[in-house]
Backbone bond lengths (Angstrom), bond angles and torsions (degrees), N, CA, C in turn:
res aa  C-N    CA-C-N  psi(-1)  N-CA   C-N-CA  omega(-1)  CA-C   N-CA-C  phi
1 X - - - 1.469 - - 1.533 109.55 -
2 X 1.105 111.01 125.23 1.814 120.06 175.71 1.663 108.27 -63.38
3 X 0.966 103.81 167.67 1.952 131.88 -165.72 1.187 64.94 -116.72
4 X 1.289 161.07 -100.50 1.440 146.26 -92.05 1.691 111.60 -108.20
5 X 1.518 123.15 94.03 1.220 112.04 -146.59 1.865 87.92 -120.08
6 X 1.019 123.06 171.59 1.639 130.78 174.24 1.438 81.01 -141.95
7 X 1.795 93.04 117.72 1.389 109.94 142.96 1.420 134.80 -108.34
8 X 1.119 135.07 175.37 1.910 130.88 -163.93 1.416 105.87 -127.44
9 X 1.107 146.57 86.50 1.478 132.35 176.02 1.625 118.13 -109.79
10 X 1.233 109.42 168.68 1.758 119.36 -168.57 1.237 114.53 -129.38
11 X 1.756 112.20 104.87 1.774 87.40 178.34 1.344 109.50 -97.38
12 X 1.608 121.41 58.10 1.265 100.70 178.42 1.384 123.81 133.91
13 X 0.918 163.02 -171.75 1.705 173.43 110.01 1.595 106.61 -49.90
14 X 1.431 114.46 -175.11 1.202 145.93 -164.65 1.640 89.45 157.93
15 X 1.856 86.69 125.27 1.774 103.86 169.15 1.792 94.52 -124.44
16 X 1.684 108.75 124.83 1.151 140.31 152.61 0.930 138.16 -99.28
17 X 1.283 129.84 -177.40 1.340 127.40 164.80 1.957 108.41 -100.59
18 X 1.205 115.10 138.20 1.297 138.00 -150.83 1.715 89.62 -60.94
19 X 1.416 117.84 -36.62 1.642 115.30 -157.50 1.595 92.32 -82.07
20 X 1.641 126.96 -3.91 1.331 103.94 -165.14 1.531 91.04 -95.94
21 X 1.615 136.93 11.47 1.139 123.07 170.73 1.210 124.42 -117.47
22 X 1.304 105.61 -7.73 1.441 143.13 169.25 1.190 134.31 -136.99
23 X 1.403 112.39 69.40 1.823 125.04 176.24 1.028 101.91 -11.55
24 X 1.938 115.69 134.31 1.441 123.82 158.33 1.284 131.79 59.36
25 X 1.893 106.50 18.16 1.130 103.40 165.35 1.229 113.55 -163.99
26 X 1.473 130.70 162.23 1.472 145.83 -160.07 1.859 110.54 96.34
27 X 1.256 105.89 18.43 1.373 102.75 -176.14 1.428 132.77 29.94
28 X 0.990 140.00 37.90 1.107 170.25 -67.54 1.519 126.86 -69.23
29 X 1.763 85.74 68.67 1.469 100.07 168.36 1.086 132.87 -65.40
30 X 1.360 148.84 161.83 0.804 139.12 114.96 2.042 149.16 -4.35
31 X 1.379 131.44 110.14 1.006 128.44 -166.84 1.369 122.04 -136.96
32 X 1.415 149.26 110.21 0.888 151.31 175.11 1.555 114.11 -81.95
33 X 1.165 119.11 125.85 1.777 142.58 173.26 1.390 133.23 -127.26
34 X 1.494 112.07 122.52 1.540 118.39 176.57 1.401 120.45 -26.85
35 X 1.018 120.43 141.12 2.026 103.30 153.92 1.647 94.10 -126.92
36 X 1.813 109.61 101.22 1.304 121.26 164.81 1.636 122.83 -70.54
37 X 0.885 123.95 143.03 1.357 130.73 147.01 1.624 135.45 -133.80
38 X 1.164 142.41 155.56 1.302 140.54 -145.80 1.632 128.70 -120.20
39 X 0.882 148.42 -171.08 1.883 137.45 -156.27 1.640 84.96 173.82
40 X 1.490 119.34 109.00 1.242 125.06 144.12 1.449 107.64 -98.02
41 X 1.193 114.01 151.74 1.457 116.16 166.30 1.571 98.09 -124.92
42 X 1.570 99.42 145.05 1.595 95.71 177.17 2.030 101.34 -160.22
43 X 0.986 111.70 128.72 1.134 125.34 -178.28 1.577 112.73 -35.93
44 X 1.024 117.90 -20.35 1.875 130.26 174.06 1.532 119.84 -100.62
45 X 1.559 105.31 7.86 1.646 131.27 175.52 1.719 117.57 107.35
46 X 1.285 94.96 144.36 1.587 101.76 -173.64 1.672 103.89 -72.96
47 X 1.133 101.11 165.59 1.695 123.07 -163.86 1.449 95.93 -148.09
48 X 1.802 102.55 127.07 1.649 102.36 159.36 1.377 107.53 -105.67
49 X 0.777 109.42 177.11 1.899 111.41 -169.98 1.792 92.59 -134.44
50 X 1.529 117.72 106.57 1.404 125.83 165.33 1.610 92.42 81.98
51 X 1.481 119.34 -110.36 1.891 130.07 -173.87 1.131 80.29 122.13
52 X 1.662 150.10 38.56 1.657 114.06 141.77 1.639 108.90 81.30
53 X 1.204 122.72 -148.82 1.433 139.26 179.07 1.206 105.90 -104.91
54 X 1.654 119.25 161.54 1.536 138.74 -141.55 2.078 81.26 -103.39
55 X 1.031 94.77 116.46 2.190 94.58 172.64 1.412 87.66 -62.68
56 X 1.053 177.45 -165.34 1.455 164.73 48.42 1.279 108.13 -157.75
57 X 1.421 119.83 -11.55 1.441 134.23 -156.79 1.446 84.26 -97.67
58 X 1.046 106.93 -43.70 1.994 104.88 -156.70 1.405 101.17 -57.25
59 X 1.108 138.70 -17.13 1.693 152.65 -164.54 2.383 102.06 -62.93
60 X 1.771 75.58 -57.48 1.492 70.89 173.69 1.724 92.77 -164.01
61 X 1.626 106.16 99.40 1.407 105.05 -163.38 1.693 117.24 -71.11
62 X 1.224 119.51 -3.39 1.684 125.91 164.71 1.260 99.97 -67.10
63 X 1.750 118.09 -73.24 1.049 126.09 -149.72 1.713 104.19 -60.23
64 X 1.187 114.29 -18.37 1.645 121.62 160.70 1.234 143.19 -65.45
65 X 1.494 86.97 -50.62 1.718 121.91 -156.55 1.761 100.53 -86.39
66 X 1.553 91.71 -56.02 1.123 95.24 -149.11 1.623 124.82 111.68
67 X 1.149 137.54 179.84 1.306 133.03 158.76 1.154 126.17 -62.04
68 X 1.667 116.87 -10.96 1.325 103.16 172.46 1.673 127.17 -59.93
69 X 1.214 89.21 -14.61 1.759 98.62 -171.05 1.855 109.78 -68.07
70 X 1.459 102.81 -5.92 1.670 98.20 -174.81 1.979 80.47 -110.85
71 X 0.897 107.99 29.56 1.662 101.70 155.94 1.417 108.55 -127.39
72 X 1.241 130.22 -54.73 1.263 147.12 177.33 1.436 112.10 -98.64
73 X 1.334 140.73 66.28 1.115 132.53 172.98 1.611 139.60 -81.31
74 X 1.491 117.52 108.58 1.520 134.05 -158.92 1.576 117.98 -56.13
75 X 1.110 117.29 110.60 1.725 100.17 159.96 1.761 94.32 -112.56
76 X 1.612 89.45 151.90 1.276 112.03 -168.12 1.452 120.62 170.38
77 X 1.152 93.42 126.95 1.868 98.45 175.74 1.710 113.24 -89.58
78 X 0.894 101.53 143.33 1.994 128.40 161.17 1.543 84.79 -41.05
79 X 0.936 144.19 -64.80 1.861 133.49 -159.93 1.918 103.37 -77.11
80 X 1.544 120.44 1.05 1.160 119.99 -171.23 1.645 97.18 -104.88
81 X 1.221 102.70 -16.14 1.962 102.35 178.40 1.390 125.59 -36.28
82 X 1.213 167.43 -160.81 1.222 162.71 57.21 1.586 104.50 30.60
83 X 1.310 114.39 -98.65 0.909 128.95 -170.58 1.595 126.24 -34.46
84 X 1.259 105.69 -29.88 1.537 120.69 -166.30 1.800 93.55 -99.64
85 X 1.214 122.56 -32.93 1.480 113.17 178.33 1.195 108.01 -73.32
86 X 1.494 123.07 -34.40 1.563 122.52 -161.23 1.480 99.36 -75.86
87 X 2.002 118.11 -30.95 1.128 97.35 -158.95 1.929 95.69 -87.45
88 X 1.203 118.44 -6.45 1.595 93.80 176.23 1.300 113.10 -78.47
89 X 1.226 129.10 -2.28 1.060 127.60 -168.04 1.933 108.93 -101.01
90 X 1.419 88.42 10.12 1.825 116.30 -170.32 1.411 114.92 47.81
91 X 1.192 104.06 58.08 2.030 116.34 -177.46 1.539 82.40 -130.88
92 X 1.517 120.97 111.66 1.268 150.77 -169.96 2.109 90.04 -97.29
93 X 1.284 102.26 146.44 1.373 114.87 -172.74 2.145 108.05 -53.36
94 X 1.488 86.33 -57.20 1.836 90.55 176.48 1.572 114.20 -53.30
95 X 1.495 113.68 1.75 1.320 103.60 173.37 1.727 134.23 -107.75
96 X 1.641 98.84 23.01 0.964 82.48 175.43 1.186 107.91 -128.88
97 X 1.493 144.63 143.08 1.171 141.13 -150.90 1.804 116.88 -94.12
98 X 1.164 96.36 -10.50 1.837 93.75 -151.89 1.687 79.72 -146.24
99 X 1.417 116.50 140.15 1.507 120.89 142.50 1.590 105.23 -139.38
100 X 1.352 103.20 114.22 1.688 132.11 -175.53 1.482 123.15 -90.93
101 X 0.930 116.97 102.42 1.786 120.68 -151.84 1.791 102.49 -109.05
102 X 1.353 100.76 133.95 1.497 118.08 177.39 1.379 116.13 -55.42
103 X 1.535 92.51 -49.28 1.666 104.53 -168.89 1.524 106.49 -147.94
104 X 0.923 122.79 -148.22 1.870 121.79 158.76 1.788 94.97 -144.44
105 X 0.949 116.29 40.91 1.786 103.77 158.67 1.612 94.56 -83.74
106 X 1.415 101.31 178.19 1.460 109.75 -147.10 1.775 90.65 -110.13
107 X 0.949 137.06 12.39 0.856 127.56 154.56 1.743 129.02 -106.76
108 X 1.457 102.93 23.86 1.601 137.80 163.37 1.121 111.32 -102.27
109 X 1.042 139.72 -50.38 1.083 151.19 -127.46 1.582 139.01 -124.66
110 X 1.907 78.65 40.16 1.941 107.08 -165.01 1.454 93.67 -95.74
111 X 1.364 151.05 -7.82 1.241 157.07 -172.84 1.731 111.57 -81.21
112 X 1.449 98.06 -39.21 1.764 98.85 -165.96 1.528 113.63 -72.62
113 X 1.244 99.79 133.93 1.558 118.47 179.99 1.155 125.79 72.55
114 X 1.666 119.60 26.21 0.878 127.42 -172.51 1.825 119.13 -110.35
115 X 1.540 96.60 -34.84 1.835 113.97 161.73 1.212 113.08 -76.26
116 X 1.220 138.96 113.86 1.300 132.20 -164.86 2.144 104.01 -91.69
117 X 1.262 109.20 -5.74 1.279 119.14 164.46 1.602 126.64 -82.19
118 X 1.445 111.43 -15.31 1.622 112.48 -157.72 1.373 96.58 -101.52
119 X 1.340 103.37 146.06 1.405 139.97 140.75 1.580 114.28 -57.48
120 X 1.463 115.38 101.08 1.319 106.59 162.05 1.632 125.40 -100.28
121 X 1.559 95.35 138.55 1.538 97.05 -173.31 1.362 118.69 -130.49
122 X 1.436 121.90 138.10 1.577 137.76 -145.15 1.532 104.75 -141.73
123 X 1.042 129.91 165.66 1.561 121.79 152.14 1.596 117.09 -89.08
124 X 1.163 104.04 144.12 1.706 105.56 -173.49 1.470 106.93 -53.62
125 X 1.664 117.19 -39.78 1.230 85.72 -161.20 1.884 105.64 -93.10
126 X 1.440 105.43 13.61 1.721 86.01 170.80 1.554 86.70 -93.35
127 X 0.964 149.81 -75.45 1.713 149.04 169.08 1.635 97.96 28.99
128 X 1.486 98.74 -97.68 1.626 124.49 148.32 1.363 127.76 14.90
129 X 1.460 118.19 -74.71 1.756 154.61 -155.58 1.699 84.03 -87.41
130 X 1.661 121.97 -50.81 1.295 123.98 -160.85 1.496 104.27 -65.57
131 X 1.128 132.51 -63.72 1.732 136.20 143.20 1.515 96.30 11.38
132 X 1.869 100.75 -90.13 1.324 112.47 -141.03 1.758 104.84 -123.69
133 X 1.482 126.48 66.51 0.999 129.78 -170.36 1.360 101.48 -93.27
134 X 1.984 107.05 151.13 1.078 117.26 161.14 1.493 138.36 -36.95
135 X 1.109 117.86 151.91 1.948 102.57 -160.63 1.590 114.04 -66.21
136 X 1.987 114.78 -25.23 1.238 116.01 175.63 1.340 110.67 -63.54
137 X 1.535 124.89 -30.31 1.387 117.69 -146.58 1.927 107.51 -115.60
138 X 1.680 92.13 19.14 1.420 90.86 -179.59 1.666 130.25 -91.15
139 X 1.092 90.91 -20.37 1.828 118.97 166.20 1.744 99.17 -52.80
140 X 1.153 113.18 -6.41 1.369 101.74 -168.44 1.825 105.99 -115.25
141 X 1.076 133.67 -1.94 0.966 143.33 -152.74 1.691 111.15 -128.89
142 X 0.850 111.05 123.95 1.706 109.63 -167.81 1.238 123.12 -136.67
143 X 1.595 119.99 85.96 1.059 145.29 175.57 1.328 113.88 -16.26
144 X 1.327 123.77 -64.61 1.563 134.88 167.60 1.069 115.47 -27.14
145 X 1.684 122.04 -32.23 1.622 119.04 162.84 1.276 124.97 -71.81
146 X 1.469 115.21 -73.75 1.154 130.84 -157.52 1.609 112.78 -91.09
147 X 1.511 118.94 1.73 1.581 112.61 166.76 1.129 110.95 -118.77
148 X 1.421 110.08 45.49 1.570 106.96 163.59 1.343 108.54 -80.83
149 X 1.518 108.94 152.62 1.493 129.29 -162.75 2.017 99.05 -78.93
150 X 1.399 121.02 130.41 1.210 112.11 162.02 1.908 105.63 97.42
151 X 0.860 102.71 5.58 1.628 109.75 160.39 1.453 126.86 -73.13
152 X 0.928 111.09 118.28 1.724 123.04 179.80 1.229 106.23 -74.55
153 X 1.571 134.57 128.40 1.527 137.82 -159.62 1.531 80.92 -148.84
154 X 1.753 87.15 147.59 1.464 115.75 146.56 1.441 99.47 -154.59
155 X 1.396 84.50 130.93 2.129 114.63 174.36 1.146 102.59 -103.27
156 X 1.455 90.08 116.80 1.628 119.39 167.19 1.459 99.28 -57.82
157 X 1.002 117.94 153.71 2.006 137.85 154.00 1.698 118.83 -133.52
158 X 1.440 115.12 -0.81 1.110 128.53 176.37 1.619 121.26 -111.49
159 X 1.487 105.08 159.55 1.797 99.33 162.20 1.529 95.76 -117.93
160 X 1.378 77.60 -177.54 1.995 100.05 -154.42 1.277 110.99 51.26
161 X 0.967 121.00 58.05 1.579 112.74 179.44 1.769 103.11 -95.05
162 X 1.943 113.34 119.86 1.328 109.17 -176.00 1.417 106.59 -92.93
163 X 1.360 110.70 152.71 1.271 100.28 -173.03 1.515 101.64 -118.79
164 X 1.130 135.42 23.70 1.557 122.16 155.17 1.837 94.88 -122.92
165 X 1.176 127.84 -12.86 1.224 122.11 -165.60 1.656 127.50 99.93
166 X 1.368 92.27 -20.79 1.844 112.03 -164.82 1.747 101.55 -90.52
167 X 1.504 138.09 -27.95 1.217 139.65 -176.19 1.443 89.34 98.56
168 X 1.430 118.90 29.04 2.079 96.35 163.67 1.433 115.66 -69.34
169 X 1.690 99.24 -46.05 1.391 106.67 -164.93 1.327 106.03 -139.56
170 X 0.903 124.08 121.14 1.771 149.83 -146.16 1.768 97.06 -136.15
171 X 1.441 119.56 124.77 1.190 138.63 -163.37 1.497 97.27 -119.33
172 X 1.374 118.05 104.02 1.554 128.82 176.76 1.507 121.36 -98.44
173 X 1.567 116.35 115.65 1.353 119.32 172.67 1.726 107.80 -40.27
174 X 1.322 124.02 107.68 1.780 119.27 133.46 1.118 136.57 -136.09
175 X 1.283 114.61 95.40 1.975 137.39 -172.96 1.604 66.85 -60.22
176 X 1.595 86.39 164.81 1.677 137.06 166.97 1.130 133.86 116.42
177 X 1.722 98.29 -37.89 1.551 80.33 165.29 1.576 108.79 -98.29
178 X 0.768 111.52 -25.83 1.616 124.02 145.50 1.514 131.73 -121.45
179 X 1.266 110.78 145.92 1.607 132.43 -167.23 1.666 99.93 -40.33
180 X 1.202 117.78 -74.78 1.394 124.89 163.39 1.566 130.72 -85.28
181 X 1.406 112.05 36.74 1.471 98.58 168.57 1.170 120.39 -87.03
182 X 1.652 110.81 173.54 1.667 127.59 -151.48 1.321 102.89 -145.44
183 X 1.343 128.78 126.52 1.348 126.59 164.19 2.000 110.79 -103.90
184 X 0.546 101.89 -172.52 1.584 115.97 -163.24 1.818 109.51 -134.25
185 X 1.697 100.43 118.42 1.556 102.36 165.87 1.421 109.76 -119.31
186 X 1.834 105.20 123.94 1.337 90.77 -174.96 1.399 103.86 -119.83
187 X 1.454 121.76 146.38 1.553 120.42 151.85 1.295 142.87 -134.10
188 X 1.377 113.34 123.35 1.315 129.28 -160.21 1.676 102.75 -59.27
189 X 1.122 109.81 150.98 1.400 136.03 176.63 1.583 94.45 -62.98
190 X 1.319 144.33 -39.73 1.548 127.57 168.81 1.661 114.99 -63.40
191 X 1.558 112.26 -4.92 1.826 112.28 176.75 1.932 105.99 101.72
192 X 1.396 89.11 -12.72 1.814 99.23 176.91 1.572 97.92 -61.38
193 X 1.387 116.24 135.73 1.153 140.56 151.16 1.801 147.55 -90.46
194 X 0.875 143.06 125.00 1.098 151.73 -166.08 1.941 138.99 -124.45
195 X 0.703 114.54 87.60 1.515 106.59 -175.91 1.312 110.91 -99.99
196 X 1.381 107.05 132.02 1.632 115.03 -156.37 1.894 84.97 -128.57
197 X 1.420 92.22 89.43 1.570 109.27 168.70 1.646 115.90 -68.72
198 X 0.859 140.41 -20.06 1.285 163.47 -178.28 1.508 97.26 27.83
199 X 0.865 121.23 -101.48 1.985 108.21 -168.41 1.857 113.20 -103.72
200 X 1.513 97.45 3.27 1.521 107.35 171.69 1.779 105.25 -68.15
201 X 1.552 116.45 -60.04 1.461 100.28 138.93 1.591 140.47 -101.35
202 X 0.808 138.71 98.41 1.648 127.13 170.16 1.822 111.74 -44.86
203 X 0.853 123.49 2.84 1.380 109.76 164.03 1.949 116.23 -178.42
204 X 0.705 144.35 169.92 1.559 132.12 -151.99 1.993 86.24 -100.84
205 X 1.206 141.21 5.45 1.061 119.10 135.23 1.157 144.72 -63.97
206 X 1.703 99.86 -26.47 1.277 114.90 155.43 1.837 130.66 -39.02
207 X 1.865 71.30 -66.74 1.484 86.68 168.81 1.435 131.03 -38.73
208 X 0.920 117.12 -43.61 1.393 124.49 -138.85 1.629 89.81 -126.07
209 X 1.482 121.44 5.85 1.720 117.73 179.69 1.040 132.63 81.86
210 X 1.383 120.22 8.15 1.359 123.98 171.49 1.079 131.26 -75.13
211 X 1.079 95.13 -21.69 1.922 112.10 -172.92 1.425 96.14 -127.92
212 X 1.677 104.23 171.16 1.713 122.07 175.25 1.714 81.97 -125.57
213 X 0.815 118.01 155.10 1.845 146.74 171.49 1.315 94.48 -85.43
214 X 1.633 107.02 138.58 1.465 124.32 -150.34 1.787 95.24 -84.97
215 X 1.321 114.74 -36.58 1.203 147.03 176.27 1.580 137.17 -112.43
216 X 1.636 113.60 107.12 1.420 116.26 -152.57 1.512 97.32 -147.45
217 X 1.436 114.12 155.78 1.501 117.97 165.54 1.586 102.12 -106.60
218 X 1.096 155.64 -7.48 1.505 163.26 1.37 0.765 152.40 22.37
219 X 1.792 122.35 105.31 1.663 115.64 -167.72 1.373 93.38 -90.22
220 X 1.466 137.86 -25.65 1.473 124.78 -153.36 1.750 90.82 -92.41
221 X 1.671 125.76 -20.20 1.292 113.08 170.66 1.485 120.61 -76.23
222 X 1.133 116.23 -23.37 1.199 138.81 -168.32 1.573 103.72 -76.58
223 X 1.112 109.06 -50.16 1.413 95.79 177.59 1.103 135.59 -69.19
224 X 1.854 113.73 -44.24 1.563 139.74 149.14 1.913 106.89 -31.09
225 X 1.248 111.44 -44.67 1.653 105.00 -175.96 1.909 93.28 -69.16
226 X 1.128 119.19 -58.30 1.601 125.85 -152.43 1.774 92.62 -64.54
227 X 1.289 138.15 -32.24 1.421 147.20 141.82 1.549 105.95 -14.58
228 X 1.190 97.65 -81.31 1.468 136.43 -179.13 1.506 98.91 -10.75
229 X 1.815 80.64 -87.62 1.552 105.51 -172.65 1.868 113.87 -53.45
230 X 1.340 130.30 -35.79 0.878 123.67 -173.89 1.554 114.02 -71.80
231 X 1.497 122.65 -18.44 1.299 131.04 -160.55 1.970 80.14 -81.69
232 X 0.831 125.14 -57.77 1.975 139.79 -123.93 1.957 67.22 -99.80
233 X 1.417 145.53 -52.73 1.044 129.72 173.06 1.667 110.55 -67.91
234 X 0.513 116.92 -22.24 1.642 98.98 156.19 1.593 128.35 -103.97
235 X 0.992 123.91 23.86 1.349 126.13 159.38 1.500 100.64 -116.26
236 X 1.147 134.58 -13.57 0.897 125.24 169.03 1.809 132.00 -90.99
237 X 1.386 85.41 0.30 1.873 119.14 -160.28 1.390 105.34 21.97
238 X 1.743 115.50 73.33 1.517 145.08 172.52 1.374 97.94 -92.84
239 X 1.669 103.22 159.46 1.422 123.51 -169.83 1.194 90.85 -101.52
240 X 1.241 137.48 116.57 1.795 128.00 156.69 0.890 130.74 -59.71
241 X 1.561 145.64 120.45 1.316 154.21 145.03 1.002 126.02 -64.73
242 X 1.145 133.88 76.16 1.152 122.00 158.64 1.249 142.69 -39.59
243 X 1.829 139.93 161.14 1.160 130.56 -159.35 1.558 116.82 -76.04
244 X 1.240 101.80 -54.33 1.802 115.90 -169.41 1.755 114.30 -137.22
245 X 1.338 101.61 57.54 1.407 88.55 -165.59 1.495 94.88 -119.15
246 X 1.486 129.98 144.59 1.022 146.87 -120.69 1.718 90.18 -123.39
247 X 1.592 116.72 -36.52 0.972 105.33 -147.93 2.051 87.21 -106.87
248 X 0.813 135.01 -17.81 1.140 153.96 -143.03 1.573 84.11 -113.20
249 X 1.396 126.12 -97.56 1.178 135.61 -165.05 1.760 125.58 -2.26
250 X 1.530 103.05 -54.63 1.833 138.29 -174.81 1.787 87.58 -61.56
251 X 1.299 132.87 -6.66 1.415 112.50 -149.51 1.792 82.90 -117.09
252 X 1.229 129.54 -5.46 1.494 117.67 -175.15 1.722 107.12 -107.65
253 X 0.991 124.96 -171.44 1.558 113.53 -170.78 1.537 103.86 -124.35
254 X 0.998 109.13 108.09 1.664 139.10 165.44 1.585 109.25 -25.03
255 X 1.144 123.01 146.38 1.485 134.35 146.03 1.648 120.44 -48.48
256 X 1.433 137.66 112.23 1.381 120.10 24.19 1.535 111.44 -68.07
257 X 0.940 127.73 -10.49 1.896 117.66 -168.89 1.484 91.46 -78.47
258 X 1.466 104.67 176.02 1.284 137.36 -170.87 1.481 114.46 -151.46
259 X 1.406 101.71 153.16 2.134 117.46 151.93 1.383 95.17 -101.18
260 X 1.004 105.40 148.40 1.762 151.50 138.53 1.003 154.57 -160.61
């Protein structure tokens, strides 16, 4: 049995409107979407990738959120947190070494400050942008996470950046939908592959060009990254993950299960 396991977890929903994940269309239905987050384990220390939404928010999700919550609105239980999945799964908070974040929108960004051991790592310039974002894209960003006092950071300035050294998990530049976002290539010690597009696409129409993302800081980066990713997933013959896709998501195998 491998040390090096990829797990898949969900804290939850978010109900939108259909055009904010897919420009210019669903007339403005209604849409319900995953908010995934991830559990590598690896013999050189575990890594979460994002953690979903903040459990603390659910208390009074304005007084948290902000207004984004009457755009994106959360269901989710206190037992769907980070913290509460890792611990049934008996992964105690001091154990995980690293939490590695896509982006800092706030629906990433349920992990920070919560391991009192980890290194968190971001790219400088979404780090940066999160501070001092454009006036459209600030509803998205939630202080309550990411400026807590006493956090251990390291800002990326590079792509491909590996983070055990071995090629498990490979950290890929993709601006667009944010200034500094990052998707994730991982591969398991059995040769299984993975591309964890996370909000570069929100759904494999994305992927694959069918759609524009309802929400972008760059469409011309945005597209060049989703390029990107599809080239490096096929030379790598990786499974794509997409970010928030509803229909896709139900088809990979949940926590307690695992890849390796």
């Amino acid at each position: 049995m491998s040390e090096i396991r990829l797990y898949l977890f969900q804290s939850g929903t978010q109900r939108c409107k259909y055009h904010d994940i897919r420009m210019n269309q669903g007339e403005g239905r209604s849409y319900e979407i995953p908010v995934p987050w991830f559990l590598l384990t690896h013999p050189r220390g575990h890594v979460i990738i994002d953690g979903g939404l903040a459990a603390e928010g659910l208390a009074n999700p304005h007084a948290y959120w902000g207004d984004a919550v009457d755009h994106y609105q959360p269901f989710m239980t206190e037992e769907q947190g980070c913290v509460a999945q890792l611990g049934s799964l008996g992964i105690q908070p001091e154990d995980i070494r690293y939490v590695l974040l896509s982006h800092l929108h706030s629906d990433h960004t349920g992990a920070i400050g919560r391991f009192p051991n980890a290194l968190h790592i971001v790219q400088r310039r979404e780090y940066d942008y999160a501070f001092k974002p454009d006036w459209f894209a600030a509803g998205a960003y939630c202080r309550n996470d990411f400026a807590r006092p006493n956090l251990n950071w390291q800002l990326l300035d590079e792509d491909a950046f590996d983070l055990y050294g071995d090629g498990t998990l490979r950290c890929i530049s993709t601006p667009g939908h944010s200034p500094g976002h990052q998707s994730f290539l991982i591969t398991l010690a059995s040769g299984l592959s993975f591309t964890l597009a996370i909000d570069a696409a929100y759904t494999l129409d994305h992927f694959y060009d069918r759609a524009l993302p309802g929400f972008m800081t760059s469409a011309s980066e945005a597209a060049r990254s989703v390029a990107k990713l599809r080239a490096l997933t096929e030379q790598h013959a990786a499974k794509p993950i997409p970010g928030h896709d509803p229909d896709v998501w139900p088809q990979f195998t949940l926590a307690p299960g695992w890849y390796e």
